[in-house]
C-alpha positions in Angstrom: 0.0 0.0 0.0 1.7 3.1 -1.3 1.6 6.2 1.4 0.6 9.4 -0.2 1.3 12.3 1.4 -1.0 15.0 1.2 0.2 18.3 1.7 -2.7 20.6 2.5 -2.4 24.1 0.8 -2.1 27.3 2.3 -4.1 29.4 2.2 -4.2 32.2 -0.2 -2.5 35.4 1.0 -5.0 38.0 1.5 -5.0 41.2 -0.9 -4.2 44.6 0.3 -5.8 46.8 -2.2 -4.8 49.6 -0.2 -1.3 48.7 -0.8 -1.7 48.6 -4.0 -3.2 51.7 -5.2 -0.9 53.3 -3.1 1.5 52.0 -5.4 -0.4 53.6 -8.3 -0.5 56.9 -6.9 3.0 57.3 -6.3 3.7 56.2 -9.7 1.0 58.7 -10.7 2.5 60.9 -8.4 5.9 60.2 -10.0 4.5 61.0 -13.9 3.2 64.3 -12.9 6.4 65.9 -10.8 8.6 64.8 -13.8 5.8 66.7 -16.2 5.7 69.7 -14.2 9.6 69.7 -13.6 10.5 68.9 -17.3 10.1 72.2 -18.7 12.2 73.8 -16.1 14.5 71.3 -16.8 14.3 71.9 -20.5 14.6 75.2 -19.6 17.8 74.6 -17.5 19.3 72.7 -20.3 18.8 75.3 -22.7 20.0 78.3 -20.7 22.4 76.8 -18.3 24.1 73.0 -19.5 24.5 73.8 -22.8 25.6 76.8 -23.1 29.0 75.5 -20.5 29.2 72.2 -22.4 29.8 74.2 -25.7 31.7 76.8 -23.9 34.0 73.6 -22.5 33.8 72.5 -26.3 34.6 75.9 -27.7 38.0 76.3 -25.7 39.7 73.5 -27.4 39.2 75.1 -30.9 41.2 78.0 -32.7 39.8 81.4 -33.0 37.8 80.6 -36.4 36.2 77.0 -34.9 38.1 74.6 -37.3 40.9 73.2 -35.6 41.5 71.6 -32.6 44.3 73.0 -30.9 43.6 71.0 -27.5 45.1 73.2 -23.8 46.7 75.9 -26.5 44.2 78.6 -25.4 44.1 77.8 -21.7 48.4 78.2 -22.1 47.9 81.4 -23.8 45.6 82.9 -21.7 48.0 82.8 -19.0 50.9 84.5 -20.9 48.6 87.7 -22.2 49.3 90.3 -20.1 45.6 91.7 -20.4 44.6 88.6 -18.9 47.2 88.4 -16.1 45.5 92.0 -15.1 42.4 90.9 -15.2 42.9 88.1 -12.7 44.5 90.5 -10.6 42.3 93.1 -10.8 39.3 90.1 -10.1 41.6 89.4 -7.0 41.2 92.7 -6.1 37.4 93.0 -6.2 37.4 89.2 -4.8 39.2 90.4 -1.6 37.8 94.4 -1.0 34.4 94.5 -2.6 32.8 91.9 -0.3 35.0 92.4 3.0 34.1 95.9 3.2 30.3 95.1 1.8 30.2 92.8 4.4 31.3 95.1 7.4 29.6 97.7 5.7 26.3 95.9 6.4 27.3 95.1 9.8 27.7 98.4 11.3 24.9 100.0 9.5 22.5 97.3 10.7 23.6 97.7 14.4 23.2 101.2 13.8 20.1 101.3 12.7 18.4 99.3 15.4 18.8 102.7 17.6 17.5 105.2 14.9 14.0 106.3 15.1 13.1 106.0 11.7 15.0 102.7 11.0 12.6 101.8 8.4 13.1 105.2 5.8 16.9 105.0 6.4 17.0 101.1 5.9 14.8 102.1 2.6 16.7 104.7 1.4 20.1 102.9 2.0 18.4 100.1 -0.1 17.2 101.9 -3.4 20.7 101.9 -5.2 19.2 97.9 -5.4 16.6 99.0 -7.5 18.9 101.2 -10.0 20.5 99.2 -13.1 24.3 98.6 -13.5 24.4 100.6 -16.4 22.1 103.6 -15.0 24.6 103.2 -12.1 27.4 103.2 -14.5 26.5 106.0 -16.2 25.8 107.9 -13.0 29.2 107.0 -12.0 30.9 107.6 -14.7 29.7 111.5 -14.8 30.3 111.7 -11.2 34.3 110.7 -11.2 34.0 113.5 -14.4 37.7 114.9 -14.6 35.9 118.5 -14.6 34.8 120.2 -11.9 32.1 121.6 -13.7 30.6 117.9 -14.7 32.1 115.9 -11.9 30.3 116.0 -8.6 33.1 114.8 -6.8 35.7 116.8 -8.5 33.4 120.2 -7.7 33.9 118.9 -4.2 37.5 117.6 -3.9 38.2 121.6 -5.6 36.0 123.5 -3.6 37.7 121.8 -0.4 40.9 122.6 -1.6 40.9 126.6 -2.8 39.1 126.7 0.8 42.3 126.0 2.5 44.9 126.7 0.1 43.7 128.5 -2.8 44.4 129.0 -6.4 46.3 131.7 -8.7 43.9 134.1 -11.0 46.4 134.0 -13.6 47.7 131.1 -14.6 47.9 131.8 -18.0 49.5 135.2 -17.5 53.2 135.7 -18.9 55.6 138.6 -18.9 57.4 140.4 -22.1 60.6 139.5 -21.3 63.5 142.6 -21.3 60.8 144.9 -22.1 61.0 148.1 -20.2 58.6 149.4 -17.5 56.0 152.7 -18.2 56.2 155.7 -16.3 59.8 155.9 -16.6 60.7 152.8 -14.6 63.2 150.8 -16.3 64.1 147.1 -15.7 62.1 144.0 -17.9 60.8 140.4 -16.2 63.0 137.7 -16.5 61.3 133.6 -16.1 62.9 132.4 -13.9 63.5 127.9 -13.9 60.6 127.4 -11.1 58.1 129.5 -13.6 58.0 132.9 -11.4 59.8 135.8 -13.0 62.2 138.2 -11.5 63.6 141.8 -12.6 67.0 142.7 -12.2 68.6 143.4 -8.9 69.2 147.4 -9.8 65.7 149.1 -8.3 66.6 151.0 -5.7 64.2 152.7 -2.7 62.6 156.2 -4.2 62.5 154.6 -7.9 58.9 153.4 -9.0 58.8 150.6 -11.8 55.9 148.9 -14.1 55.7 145.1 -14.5 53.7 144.6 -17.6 52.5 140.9 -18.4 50.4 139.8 -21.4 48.2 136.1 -21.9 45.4 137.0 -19.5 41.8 137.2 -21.4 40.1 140.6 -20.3 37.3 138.7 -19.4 39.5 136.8 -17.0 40.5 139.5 -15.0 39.0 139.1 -11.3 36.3 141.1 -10.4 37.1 144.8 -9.6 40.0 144.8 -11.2 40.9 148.9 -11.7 42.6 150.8 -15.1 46.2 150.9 -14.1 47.1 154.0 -15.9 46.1 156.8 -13.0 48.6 154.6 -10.8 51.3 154.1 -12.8 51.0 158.2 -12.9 51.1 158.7 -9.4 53.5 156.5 -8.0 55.9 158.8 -6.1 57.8 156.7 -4.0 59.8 158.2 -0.3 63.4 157.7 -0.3 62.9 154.3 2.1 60.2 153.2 -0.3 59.7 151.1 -3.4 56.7 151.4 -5.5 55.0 150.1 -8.7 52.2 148.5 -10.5 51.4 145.1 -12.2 49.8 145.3 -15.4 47.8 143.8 -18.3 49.9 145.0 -21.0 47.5 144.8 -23.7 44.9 147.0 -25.1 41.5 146.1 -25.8 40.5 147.1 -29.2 44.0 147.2 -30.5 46.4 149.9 -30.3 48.9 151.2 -27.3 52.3 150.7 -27.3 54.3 147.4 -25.4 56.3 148.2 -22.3 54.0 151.1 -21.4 50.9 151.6 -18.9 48.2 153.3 -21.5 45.1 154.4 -20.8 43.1 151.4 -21.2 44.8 149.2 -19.6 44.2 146.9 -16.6 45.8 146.6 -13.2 46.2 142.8 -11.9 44.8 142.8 -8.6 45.8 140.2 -6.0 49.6 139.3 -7.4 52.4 138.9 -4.4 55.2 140.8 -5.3 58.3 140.3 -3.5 61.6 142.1 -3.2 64.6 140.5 -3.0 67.8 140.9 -2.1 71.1 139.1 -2.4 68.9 136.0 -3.0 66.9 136.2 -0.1 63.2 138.1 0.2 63.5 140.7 2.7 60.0 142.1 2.1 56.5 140.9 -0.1 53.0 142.6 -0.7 50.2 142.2 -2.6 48.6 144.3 -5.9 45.4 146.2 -4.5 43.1 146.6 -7.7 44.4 148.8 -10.1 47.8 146.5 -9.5 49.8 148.6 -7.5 52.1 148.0 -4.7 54.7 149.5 -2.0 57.1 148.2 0.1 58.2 150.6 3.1 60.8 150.4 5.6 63.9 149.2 3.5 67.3 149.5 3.5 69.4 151.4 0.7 70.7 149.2 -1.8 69.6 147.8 -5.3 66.8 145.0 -4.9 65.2 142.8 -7.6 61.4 142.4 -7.9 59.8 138.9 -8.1 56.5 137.7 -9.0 56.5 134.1 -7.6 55.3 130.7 -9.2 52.6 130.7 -7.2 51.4 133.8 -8.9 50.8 131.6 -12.5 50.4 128.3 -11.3 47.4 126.1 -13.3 44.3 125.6 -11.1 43.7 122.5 -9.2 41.5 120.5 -11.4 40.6 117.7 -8.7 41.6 114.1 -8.6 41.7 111.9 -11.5 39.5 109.2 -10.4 38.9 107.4 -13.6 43.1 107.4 -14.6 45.0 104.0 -14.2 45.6 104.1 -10.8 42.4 105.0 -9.3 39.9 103.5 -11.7 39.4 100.1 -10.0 38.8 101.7 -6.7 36.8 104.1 -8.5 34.5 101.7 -9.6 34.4 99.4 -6.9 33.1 102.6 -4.4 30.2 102.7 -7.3 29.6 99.2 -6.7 29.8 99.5 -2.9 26.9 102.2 -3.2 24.4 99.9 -5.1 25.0 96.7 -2.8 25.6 98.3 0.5 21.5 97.7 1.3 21.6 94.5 0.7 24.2 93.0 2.8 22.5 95.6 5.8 19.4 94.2 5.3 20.5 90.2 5.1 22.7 90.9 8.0 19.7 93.4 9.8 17.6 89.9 9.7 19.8 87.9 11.1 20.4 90.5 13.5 16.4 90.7 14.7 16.8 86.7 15.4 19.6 86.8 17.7 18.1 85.9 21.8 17.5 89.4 23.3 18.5 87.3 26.7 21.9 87.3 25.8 22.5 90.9 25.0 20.4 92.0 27.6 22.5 89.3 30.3 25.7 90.9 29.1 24.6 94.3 29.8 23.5 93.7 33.4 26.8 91.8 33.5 28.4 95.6 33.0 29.7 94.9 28.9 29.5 97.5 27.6 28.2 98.1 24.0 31.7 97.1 22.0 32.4 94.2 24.0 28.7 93.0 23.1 29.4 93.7 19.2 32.7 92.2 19.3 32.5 89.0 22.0 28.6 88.4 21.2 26.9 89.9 17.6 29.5 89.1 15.7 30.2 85.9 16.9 26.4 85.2 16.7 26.1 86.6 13.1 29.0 84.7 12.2 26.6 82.3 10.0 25.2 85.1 8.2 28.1 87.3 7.7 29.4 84.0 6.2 26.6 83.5 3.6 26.7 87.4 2.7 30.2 87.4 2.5 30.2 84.1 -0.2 27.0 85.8 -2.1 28.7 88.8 -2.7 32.2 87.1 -3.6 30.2 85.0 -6.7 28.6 88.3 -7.5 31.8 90.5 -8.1 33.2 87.3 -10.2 30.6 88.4 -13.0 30.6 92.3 -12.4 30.8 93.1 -15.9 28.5 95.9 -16.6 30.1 98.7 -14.2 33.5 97.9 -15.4 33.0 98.7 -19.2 30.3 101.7 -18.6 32.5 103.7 -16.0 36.0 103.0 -17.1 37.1 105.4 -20.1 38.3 103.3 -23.6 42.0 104.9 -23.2 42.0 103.1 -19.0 39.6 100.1 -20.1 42.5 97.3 -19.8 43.4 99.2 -16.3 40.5 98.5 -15.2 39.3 95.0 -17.0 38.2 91.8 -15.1 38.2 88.6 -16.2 34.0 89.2 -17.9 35.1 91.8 -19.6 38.1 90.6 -20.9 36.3 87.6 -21.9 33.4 90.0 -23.7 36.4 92.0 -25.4 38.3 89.0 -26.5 35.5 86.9 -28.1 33.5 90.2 -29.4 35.5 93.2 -28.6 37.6 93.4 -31.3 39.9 90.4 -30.6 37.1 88.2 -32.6 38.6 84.9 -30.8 35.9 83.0 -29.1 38.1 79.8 -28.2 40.4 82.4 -26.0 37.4 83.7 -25.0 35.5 80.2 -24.3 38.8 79.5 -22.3 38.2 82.4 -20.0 34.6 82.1 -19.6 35.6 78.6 -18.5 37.7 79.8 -15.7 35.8 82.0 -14.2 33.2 79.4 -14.1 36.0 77.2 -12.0 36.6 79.9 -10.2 33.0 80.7 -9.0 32.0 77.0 -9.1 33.6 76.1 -5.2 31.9 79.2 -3.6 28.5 78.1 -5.1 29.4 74.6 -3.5 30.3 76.2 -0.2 27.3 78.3 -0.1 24.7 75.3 -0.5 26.3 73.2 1.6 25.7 76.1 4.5 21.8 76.3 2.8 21.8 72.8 3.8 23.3 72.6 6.7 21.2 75.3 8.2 17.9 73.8 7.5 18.6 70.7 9.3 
């Protein structure tokens, strides 16, 4: 008899059609995320990948596209000068721009927590956001004008200065050299190596003597300025006295005779004369308004006349701002003023989320208000200042559009930065887009480890 084993079944496994349809909708689910992200993926593609792939692609071909030449532009972009100065002028802007955007921000947002109207100053400090680089360039760029009359900062930087030192009214003004003086005095002006002139030593007290100079526009003659004529008459000098008169020695209209003070000539009001004597000045005065002059109180003896440097020296035209050694600064201050509100705003939030308990626990502790900036805001805002700090580094990589609107063509490769180098290379004028591609990809490895930085801290800070 033959055993048979029989094996019961088991029973079925029960269905879960919750499980299942879950399973569905998460597919679903799945479909419609990748539908709504394609396009910005597309998108992405289009603006973003393949633009950098081609750029990558670019760099390994000559300047017309046709041959391969491998590293060759990567090793000659490192041997052009104008390339060298852009990476060191991007250094620059790498290492100022964001350090003093950053501590910029700082003190103006603890400073602003104890103005009354924090909210009008925090907007008006914030506008420049909403002005374009290039209206900002353009407003820059007539600002940091060389002439006072454009420049806003020149008109200062002059005013400032004739207030404490002032400035010659005739800087244009020259003598006729050997030419005799009117009303019988004798000796001509001489020019002398530092740009004054000087008569000869043979005046002596009682004589009287006419310095004539020529160059000066009639309408350029200082206000009140007198005719010179009734005192070149009158000049009657004591026998311890020297007299005489400084003169425009031109006649409007024509006419009148060199070396002598006619009628219708000008005195030059406000020239230092000086006598001098074996070398050294032993007296100096200054023309009233018909020009003329005395000096009293000297010895006998033949003196010389002198009218000093300082009496024809050019008029301080300001600073040159936008010249090659000022132009980068120049333009970072422009960029400082448009970016300013934002890093005092990013770092104003982060300052309204520090605990009150600690501030106020360090100010019954007897800290005073440094030592709580420096041993607890800061060290609180350190996150912060850190993210501001990296934004504003990528940011100044690309600043492009300030650098070629404010800088002048004759300073533009004083000023250049590795964008604009790569914009003047590929379509400047150089016409070579691998060169260029080969820049355009460093400065995309140069801004690609910042980017990385700054998401890791995005990450980091919303776990």
């Amino acid at each position: 008899m033959t055993a048979t084993l029989v094996k019961e079944a088991s029973p079925p496994a029960p269905s879960h059609p919750d499980r299942a349809r879950r399973r569905r909708l998460r597919r679903r689910g799945r479909i419609v995320a990748v539908l709504f992200v394609l396009p910005a993926l597309l998108l992405l593609g289009a603006l973003v990948v393949y633009p950098v792939l081609f750029s990558v692609g670019r760099s390994l071909f000559d300047a017309s596209g046709a041959r391969f030449v491998g590293g060759e532009n990567y090793t000659e972009m490192f041997r052009d000068p104008a390339t060298l100065k852009a990476v060191r002028n991007t250094a620059i802007w790498v290492v100022i721009a964001p350090t003093l955007l950053t501590g910029l921000g700082l003190i103006l947002a603890v400073l602003v927590e104890k103005v009354r109207w924090a909210t009008a100053f925090k907007l008006l400090l914030f506008m420049p956001m909403a002005v374009s680089f290039l209206a900002a360039g353009i407003i820059f760029r007539l600002a940091y004008d060389d002439d006072p009359d454009k420049g806003v900062l020149n008109a200062a930087a002059v005013s400032v200065h004739d207030t404490f030192k002032g400035s010659s009214s005739y800087p244009t003004a020259r003598a006729r050299e050997d030419t005799g003086g009117g009303g019988g005095a004798g000796p001509g002006l001489t020019k002398e190596s530092d740009g004054g002139y000087q008569t000869g030593a043979d005046i002596s007290p009682g004589a009287t003597t006419a310095l004539g100079l020529v160059g000066v526009a009639p309408k350029d003659l200082p206000d009140g300025a007198a005719p010179a004529h009734p005192a070149a008459t009158r000049q009657e000098a004591g026998s311890d006295e020297l007299r005489g008169v400084v003169y425009l020695d031109f006649t409007p209209g024509g006419g009148g005779e060199p070396g002598v003070v006619d009628q219708e000539e000008s005195g030059l009001p406000g020239m230092t004369v000086e006598a001098v004597r074996d070398g050294r000045t032993v007296a100096s005065t200054t023309t009233a308004a018909d020009g003329s002059f005395r000096f009293t109180g000297l010895d006998t003896g033949p003196y010389a006349l002198k009218l000093p440097a300082a009496n024809f020296a050019p008029p301080y035209d300001g600073i040159s701002w936008l010249g090659p050694t000022l132009v980068t600064p120049a333009i970072i201050g422009a960029y400082l003023w448009i970016w300013t509100g934002f890093a005092m705003v990013l770092i104003g939030a982060g300052l309204s989320a520090l605990p009150r308990d600690a501030l106020e626990a360090a100010r019954m502790d007897g800290a005073n208000e440094w030592q709580i900036f420096r041993r607890i805001t800061v060290p609180l805002l350190a996150p912060v200042l850190t993210v501001v700090f990296v934004t504003l580094v990528i940011n100044v990589m690309k600043v492009f559009d300030l650098v070629y609107i404010i800088a002048p063509g004759p300073v533009q490769e004083d000023a250049t930065v590795l964008a604009t180098q790569m914009w003047l290379v590929s379509f400047g004028g150089g016409n070579n887009q691998g060169l260029g591609s080969a820049l355009g990809v460093l400065l995309l490895l140069l801004v690609v480890p910042a980017m990385v930085f700054n998401v890791r801290r995005f990450r980091r800070s919303q776990r």
